[in-house]
Backbone as a chain_set.jsonl record, in Angstrom:
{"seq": "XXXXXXXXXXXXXXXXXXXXXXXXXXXXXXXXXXXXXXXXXXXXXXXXXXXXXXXXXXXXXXXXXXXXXXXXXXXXXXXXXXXXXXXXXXXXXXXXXXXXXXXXXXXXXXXXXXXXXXXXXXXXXXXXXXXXXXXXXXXXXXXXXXXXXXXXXXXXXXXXXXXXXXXXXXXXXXXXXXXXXXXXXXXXXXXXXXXXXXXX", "coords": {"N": [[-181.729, -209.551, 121.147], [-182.537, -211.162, 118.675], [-182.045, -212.357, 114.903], [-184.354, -214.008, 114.117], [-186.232, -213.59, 116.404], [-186.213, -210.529, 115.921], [-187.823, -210.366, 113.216], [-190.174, -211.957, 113.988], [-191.114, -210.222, 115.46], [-191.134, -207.709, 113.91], [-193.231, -208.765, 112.296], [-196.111, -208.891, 113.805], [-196.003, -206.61, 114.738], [-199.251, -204.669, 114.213], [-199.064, -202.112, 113.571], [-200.565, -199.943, 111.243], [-198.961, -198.998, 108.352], [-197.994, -195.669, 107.308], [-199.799, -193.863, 104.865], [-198.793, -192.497, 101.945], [-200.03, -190.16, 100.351], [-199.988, -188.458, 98.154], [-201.4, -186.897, 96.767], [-202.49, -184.911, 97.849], [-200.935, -183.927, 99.17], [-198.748, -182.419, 97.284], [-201.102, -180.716, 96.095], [-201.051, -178.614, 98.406], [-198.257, -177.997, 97.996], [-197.676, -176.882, 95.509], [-199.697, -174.848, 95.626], [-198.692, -173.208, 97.768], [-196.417, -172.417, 96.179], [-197.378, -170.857, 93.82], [-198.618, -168.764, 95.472], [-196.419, -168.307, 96.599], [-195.232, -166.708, 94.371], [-197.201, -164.983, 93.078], [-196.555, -163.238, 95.53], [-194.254, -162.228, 95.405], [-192.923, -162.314, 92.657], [-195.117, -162.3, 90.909], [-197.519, -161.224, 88.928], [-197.568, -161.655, 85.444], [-197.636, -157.737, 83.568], [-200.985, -156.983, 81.994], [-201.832, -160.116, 82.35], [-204.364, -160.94, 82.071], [-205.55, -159.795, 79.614], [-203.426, -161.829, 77.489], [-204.031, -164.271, 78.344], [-205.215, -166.162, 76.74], [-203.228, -166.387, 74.429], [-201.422, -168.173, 71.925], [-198.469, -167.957, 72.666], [-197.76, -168.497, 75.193], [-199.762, -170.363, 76.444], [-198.403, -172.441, 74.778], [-195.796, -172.155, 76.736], [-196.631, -172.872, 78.978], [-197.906, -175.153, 78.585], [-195.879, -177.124, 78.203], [-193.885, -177.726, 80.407], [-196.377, -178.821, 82.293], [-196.792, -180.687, 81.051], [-194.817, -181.685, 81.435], [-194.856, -182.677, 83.728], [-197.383, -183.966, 84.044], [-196.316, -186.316, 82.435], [-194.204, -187.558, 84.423], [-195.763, -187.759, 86.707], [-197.54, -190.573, 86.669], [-195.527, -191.841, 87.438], [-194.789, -191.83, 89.441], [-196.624, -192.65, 91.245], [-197.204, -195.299, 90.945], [-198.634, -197.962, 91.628], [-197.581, -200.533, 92.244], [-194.464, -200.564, 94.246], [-192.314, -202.37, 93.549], [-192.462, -201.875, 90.193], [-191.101, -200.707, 87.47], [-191.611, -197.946, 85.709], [-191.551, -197.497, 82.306], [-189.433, -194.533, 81.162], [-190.282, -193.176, 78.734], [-191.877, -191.486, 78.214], [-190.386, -188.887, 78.853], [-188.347, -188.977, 77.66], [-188.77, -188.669, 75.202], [-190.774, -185.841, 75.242], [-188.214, -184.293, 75.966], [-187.282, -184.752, 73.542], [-189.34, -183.596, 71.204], [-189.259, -181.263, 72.282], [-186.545, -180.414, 72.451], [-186.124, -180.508, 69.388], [-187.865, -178.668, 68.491], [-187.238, -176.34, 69.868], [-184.571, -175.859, 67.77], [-185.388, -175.676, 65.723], [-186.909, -172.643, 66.421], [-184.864, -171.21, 66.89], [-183.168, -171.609, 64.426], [-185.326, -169.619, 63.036], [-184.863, -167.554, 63.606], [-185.252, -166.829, 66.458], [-185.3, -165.228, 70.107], [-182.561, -166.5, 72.053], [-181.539, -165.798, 73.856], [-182.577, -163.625, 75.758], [-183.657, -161.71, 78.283], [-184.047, -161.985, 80.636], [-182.906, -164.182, 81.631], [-180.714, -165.611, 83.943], [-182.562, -164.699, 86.28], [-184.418, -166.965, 85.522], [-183.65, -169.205, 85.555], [-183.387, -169.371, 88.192], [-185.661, -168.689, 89.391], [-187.127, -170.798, 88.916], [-186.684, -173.15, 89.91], [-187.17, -172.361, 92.479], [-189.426, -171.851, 93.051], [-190.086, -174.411, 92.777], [-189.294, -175.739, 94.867], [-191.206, -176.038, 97.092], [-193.108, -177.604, 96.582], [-191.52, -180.306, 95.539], [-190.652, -180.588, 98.028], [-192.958, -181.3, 99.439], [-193.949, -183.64, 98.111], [-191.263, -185.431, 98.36], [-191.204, -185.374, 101.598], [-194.138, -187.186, 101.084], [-193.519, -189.767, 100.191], [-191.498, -190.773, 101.742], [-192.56, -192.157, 103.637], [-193.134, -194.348, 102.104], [-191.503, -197.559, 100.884], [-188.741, -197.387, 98.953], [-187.466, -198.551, 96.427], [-185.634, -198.134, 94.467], [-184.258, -195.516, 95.121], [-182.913, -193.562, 93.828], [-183.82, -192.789, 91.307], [-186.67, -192.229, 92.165], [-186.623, -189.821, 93.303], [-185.368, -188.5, 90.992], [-187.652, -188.138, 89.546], [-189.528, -187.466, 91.48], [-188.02, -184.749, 91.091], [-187.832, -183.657, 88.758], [-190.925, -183.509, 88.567], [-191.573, -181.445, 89.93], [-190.157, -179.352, 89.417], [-191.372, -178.96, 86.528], [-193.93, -178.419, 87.293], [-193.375, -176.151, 88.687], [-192.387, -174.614, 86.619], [-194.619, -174.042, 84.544], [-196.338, -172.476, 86.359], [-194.256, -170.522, 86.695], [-194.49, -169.003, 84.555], [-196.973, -167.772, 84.259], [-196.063, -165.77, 85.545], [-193.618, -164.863, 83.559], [-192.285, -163.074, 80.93], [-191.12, -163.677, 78.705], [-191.593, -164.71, 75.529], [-190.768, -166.029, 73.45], [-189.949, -169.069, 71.828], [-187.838, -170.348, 71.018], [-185.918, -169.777, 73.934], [-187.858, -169.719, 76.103], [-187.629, -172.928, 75.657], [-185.208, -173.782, 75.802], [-184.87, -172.274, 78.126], [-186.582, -173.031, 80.742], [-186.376, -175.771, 79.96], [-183.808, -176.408, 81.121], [-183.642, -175.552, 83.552], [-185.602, -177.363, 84.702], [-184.312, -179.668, 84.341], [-182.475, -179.282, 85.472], [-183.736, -179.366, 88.195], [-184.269, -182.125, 88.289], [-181.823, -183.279, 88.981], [-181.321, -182.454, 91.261], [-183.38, -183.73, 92.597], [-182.18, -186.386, 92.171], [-179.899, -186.391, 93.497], [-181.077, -185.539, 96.036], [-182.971, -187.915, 96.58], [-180.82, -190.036, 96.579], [-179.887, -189.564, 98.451], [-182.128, -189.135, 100.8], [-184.371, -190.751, 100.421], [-183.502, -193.361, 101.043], [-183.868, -197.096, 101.94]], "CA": [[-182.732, -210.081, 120.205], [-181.646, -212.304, 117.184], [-183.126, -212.168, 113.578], [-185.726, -214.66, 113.683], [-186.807, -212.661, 116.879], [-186.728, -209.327, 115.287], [-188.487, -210.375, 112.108], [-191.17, -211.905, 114.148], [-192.057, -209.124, 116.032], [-191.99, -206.874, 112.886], [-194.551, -209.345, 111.62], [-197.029, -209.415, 115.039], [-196.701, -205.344, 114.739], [-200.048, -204.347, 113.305], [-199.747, -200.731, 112.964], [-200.825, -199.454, 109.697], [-198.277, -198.033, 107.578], [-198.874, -194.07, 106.899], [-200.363, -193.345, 103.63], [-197.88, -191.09, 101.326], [-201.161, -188.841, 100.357], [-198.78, -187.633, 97.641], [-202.033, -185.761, 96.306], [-203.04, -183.994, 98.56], [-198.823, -182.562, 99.485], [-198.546, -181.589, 95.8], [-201.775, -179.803, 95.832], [-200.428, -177.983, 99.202], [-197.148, -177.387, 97.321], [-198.296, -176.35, 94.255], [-200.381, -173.615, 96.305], [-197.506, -172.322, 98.517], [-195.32, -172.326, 94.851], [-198.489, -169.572, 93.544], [-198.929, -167.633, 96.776], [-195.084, -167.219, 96.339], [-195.26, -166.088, 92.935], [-197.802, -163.597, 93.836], [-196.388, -162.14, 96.473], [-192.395, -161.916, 95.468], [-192.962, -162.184, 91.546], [-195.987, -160.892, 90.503], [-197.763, -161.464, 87.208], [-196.912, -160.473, 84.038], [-198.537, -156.64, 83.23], [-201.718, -157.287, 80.929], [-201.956, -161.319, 81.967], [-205.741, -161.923, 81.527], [-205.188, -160.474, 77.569], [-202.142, -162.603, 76.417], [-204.297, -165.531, 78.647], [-205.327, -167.393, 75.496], [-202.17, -166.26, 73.272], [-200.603, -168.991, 71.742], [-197.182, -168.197, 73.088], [-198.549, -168.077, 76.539], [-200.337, -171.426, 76.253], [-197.419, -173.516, 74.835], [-195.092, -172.211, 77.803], [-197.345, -173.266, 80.163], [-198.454, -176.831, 78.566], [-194.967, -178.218, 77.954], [-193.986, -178.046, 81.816], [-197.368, -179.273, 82.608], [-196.827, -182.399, 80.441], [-193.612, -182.557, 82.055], [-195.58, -183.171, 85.184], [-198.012, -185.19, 83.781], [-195.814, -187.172, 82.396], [-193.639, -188.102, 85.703], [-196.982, -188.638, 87.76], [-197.779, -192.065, 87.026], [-194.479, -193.141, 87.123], [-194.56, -191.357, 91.117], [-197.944, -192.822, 91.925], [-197.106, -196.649, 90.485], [-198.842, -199.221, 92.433], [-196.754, -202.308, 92.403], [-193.247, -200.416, 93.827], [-190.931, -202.642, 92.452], [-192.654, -202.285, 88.884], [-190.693, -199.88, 86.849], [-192.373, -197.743, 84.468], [-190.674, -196.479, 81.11], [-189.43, -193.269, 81.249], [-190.305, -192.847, 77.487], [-192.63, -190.303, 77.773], [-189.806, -187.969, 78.854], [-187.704, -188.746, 76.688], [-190.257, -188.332, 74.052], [-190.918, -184.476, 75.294], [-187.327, -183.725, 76.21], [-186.988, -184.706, 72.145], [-189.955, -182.642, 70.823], [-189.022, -179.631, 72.93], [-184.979, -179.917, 71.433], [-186.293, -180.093, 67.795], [-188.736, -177.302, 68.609], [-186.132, -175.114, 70.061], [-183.537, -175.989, 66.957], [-186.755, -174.486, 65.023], [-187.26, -171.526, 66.828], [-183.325, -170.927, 67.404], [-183.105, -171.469, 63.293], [-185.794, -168.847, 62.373], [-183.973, -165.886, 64.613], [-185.852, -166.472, 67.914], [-184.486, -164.39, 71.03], [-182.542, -167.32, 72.658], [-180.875, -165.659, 75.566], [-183.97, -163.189, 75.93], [-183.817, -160.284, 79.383], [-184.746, -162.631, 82.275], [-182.186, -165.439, 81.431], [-180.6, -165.904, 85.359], [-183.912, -164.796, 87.239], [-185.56, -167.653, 84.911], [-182.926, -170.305, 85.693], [-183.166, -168.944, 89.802], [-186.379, -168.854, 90.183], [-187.981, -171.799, 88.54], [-185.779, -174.39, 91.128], [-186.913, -171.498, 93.645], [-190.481, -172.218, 92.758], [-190.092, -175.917, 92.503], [-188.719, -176.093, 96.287], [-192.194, -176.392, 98.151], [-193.53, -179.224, 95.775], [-190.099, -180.861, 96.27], [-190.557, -181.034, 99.79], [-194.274, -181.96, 99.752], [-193.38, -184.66, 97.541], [-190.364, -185.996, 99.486], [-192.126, -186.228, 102.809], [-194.905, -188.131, 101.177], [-192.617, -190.452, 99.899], [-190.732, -191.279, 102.774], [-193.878, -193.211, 104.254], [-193.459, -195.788, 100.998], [-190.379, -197.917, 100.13], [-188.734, -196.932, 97.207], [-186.34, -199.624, 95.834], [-184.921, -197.184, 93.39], [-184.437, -194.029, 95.439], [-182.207, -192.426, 93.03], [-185.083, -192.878, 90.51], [-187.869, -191.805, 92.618], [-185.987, -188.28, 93.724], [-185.313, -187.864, 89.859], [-188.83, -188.214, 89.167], [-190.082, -185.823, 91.817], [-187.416, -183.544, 90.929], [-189.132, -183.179, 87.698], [-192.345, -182.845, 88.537], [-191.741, -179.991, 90.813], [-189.557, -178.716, 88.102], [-192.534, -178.998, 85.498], [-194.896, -177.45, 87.699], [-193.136, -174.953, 89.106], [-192.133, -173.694, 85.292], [-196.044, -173.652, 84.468], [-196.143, -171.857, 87.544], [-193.517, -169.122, 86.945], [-194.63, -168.504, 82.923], [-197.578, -166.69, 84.717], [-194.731, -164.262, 85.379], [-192.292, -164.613, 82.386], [-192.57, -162.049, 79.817], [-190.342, -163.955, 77.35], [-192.479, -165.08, 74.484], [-190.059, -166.725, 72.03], [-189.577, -170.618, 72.02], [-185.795, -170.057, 71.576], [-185.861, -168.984, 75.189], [-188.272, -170.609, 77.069], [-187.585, -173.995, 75.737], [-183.973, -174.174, 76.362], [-183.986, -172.249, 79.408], [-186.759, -173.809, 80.867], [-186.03, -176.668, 80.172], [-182.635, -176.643, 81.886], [-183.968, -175.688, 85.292], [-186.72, -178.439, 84.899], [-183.241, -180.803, 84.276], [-181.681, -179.038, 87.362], [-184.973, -179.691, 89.123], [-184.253, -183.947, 88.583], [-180.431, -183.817, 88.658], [-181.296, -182.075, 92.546], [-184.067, -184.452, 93.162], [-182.101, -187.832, 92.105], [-179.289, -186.719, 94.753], [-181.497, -185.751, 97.015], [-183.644, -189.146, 96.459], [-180.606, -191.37, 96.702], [-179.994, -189.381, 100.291], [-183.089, -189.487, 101.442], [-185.195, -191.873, 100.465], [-182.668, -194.769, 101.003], [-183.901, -197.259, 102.856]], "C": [[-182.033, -210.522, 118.925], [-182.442, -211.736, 115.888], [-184.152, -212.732, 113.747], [-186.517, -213.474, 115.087], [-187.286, -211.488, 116.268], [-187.957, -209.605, 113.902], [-189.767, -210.794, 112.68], [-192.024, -210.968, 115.034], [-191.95, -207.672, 115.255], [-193.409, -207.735, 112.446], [-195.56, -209.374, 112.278], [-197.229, -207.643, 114.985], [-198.098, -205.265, 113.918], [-200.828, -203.543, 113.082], [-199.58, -200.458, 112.251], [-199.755, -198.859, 108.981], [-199.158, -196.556, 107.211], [-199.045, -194.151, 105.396], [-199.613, -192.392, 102.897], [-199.169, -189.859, 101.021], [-200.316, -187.902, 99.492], [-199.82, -186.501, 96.815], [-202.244, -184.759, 96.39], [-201.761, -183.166, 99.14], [-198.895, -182.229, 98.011], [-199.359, -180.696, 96.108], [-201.248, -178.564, 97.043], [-199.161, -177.251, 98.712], [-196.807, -176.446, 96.45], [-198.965, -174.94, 94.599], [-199.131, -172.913, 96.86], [-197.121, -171.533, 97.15], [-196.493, -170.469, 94.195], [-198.554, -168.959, 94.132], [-196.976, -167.223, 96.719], [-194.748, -166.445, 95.008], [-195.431, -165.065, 92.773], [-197.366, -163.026, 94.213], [-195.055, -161.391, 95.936], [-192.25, -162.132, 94.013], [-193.476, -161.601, 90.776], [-196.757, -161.364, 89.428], [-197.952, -160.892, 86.544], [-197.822, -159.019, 83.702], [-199.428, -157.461, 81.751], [-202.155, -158.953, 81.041], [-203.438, -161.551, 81.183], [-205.717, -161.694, 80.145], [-204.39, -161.73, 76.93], [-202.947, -164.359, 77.142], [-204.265, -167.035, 77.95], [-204.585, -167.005, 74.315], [-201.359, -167.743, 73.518], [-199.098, -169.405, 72.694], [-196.785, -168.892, 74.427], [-199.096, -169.898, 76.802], [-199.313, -172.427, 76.308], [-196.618, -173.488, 76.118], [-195.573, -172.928, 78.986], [-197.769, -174.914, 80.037], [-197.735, -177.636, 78.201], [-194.267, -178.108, 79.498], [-194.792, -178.712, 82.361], [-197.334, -180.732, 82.006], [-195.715, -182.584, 80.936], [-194.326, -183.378, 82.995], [-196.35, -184.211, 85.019], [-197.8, -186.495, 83.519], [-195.0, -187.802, 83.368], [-194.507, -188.506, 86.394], [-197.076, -190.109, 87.732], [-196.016, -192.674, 87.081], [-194.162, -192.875, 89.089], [-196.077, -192.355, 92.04], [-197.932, -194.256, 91.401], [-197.836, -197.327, 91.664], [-198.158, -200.241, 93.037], [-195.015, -201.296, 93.035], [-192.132, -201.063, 93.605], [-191.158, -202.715, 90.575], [-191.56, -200.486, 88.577], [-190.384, -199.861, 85.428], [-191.475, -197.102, 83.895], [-190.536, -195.267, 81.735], [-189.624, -192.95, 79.767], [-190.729, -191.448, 77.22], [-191.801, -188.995, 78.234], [-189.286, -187.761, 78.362], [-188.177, -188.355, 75.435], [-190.264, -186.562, 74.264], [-189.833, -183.751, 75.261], [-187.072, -183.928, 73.942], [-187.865, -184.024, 71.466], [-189.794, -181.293, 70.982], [-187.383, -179.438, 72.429], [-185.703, -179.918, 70.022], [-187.125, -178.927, 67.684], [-188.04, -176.039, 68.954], [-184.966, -174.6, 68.999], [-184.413, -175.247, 65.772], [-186.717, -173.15, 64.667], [-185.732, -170.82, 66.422], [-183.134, -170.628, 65.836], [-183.537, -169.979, 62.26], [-185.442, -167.918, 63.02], [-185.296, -166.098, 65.823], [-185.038, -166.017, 68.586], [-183.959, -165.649, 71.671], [-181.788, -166.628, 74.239], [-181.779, -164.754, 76.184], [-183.256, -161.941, 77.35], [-183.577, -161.317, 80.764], [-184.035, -164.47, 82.123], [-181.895, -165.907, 82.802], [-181.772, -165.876, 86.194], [-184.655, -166.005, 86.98], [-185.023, -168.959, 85.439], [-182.972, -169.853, 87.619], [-184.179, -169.704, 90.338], [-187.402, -170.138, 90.046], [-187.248, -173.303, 89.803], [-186.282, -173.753, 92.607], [-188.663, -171.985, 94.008], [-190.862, -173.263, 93.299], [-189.95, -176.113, 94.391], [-189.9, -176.657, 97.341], [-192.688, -177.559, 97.539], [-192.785, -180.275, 95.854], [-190.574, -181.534, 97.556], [-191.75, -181.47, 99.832], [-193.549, -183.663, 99.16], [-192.178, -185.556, 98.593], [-191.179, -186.391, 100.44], [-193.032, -186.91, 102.707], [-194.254, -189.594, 100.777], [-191.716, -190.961, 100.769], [-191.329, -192.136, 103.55], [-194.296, -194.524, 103.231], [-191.461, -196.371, 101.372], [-190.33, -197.947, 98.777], [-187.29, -197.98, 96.738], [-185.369, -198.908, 94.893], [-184.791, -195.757, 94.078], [-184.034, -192.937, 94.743], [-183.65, -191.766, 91.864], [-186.126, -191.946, 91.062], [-187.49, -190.216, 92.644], [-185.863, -187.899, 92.198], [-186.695, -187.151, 89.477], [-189.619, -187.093, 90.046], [-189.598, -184.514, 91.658], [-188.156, -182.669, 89.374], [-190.386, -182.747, 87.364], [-192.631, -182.095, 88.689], [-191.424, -178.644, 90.07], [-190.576, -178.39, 86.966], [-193.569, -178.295, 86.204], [-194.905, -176.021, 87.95], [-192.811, -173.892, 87.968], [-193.539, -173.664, 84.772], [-196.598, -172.213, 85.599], [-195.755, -170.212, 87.284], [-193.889, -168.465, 85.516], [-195.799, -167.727, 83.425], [-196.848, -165.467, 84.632], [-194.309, -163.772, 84.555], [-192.735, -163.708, 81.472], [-192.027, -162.944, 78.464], [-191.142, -164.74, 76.591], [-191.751, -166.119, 73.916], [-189.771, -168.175, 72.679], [-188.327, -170.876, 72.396], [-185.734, -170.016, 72.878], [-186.742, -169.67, 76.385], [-187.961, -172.619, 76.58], [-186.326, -174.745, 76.405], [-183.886, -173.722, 77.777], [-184.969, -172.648, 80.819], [-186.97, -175.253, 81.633], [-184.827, -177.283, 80.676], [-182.916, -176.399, 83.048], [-185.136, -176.448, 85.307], [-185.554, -179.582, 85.129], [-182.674, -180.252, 85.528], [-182.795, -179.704, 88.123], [-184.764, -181.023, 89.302], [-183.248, -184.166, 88.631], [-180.702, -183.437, 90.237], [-181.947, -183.273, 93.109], [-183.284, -185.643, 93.28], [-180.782, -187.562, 93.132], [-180.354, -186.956, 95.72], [-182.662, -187.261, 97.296], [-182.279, -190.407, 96.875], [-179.94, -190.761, 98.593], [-180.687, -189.734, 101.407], [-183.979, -190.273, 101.476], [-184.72, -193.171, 100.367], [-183.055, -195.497, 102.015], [-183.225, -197.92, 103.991]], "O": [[-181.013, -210.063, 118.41], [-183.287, -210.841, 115.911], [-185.149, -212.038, 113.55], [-187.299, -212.603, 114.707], [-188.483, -211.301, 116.053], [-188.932, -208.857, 113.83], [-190.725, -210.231, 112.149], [-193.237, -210.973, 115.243], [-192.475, -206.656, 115.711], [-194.505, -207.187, 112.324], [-196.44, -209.926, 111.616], [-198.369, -207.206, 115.146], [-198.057, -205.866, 112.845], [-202.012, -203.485, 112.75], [-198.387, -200.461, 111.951], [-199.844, -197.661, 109.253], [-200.347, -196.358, 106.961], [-198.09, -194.649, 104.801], [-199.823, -191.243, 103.286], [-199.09, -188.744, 101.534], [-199.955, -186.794, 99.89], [-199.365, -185.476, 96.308], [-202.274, -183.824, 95.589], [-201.731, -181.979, 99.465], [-199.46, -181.135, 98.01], [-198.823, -179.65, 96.475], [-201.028, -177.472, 96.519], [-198.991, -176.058, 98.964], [-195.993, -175.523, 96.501], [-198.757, -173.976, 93.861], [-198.651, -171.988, 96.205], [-197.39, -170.346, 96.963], [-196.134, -169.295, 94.279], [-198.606, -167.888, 93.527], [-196.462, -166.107, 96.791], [-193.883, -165.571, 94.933], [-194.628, -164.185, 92.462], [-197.361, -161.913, 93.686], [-194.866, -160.179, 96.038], [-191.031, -162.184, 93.854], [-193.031, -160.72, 90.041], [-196.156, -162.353, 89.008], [-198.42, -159.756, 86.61], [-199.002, -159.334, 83.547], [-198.943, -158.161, 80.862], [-202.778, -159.371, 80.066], [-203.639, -162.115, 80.108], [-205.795, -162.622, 79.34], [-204.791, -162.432, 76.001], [-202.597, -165.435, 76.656], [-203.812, -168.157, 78.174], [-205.101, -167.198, 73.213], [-200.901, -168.278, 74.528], [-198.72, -170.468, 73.185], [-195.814, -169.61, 74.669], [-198.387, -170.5, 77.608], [-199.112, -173.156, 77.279], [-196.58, -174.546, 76.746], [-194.86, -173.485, 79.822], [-197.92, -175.709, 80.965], [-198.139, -178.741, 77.839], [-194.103, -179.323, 79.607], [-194.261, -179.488, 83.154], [-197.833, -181.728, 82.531], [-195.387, -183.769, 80.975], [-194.348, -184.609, 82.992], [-196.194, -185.265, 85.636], [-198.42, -187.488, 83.898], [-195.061, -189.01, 83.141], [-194.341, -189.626, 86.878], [-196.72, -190.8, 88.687], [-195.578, -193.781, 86.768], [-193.478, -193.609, 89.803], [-196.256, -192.538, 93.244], [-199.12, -194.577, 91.406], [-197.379, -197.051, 92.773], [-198.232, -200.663, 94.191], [-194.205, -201.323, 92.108], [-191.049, -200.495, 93.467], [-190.414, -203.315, 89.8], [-191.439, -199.512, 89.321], [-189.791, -200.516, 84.571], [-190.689, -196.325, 84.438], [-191.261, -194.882, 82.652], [-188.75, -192.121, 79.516], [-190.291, -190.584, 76.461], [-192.408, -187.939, 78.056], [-189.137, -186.571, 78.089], [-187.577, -187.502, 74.781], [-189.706, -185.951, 73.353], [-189.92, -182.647, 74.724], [-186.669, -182.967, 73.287], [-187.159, -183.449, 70.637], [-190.053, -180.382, 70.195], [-187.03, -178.324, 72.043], [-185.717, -178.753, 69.625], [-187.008, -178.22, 66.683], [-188.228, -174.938, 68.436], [-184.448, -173.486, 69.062], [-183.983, -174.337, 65.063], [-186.6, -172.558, 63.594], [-185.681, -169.894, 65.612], [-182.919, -169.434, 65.63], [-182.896, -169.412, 61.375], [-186.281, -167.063, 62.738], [-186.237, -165.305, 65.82], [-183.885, -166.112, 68.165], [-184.951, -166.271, 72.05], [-181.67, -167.105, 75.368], [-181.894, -165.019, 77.38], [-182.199, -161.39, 77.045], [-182.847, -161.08, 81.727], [-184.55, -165.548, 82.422], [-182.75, -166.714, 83.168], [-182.07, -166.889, 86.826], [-185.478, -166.358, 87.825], [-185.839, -169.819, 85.772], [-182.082, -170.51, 88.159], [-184.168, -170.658, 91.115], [-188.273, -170.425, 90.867], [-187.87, -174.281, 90.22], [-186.0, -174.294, 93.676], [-189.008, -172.402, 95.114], [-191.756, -173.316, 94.144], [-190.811, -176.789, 94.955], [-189.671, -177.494, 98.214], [-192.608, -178.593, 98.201], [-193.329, -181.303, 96.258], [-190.777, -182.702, 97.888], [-191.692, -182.466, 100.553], [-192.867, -184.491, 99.763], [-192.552, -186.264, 99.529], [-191.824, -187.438, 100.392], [-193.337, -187.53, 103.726], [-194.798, -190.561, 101.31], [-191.027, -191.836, 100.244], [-190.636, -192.924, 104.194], [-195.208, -195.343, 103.337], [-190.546, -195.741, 101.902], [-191.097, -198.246, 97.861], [-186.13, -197.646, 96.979], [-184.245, -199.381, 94.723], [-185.299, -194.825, 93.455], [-184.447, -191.78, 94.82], [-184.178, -190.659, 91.768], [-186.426, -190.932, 90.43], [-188.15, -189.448, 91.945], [-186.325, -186.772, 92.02], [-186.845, -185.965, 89.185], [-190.189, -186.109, 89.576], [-190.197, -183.463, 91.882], [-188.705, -181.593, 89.138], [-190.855, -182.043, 86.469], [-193.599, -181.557, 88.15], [-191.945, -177.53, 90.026], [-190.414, -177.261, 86.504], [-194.138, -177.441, 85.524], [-195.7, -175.11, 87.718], [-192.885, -172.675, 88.135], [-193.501, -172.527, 84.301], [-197.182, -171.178, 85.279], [-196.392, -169.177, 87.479], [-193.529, -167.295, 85.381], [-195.694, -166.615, 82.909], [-196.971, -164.48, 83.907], [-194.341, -162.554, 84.386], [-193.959, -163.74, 81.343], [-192.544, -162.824, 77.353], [-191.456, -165.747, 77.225], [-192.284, -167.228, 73.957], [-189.427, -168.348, 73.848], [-187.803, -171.337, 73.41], [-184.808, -170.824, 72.93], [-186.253, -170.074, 77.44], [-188.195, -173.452, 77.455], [-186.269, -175.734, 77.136], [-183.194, -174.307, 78.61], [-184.402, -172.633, 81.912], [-187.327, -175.712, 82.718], [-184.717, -178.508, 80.708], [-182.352, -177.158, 83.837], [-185.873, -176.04, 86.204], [-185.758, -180.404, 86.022], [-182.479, -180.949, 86.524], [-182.5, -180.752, 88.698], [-185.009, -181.403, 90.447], [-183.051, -185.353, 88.371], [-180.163, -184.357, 90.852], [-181.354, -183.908, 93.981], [-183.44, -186.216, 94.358], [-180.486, -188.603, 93.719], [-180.637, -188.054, 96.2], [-183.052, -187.427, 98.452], [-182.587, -191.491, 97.37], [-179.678, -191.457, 99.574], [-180.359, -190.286, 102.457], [-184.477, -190.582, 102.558], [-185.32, -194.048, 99.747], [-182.827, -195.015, 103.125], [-183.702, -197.843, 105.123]]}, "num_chains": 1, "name": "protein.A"}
């Protein structure tokens, strides 16, 4: 079979491409990531008090805007449009001057649960990861390195919302930097594994 052959009997196929359904694997992911938490982590003694403490709150809603912020750039329409990454850079720069803050006024920066925090947040991240990925493998991604960054982050951002259920460590010093370094492991893993796997 030649090219013009092959190309016209890709074009005469006319079964549907699969649907990535990248909603509905996150939300699956995202669940596993909690039911492992639960079982093999635990949550913190006293959570429902400290629920609506400040400290408690921020930890949990600067991961969460990580996430938020990577979504639309995972869920784009058009895929060869490519969207700013501003809005990360934007948070990754609020969350360093916020830590240079904290770090300034004597916050705890290396804190009790420094390695477990940097373990388990990538450990976390792993089922969202993989949801992600396999929905993604049912699109073309013109940028694979890109795309794998981008879910590496998300998973990374969720899964540190995720594990601050757990964390005891209060101080900014401490969760911002550390974090925010296994949220950056989380997209330095994803953008290999993106230019591996999702190459087409």
């Amino acid at each position: 079979m030649d090219t013009d052959e092959l190309i016209a009997a890709l074009a005469a196929d006319d079964v549907p491409a699969k649907r990535p359904r990248l909603l509905w694997r996150i939300a699956f992911g995202v669940a596993v990531s909690i039911v492992l938490m639960l079982v093999f982590w635990g949550m913190r003694p006293g959570w429902p008090d400290v629920l609506l403490m400040a400290p408690l709150l921020v930890k949990q809603s600067l991961p969460i805007l990580v996430a938020l912020a990577a979504w639309p750039l995972l869920r784009r329409s058009d895929p060869d449009s490519q969207a700013p990454l501003w809005p990360l850079w934007l948070l990754a720069a609020g969350s360093a001057a916020g830590w240079i803050l904290s770090a300034l006024s004597g916050g705890d920066i290396l804190g009790k649960t420094l390695l477990p925090c940097l373990l388990s947040i990538p450990a976390l991240a792993l089922p969202i990861a993989l949801a992600l990925f396999v929905g993604m493998r049912h699109r073309v991604e013109p940028r694979p390195a890109r795309s794998g960054m981008l879910a590496g982050l998300f998973a990374g951002g969720a899964a540190a919302a995720v594990y601050a259920v757990h964390c005891d460590e209060d101080s900014a010093a401490f969760f911002l930097l550390w974090y925010g370094l296994a949220i950056a492991l989380c997209g330095a893993v994803g953008r290999a594994a993106g230019r591996r796997w999702l190459t087409v």
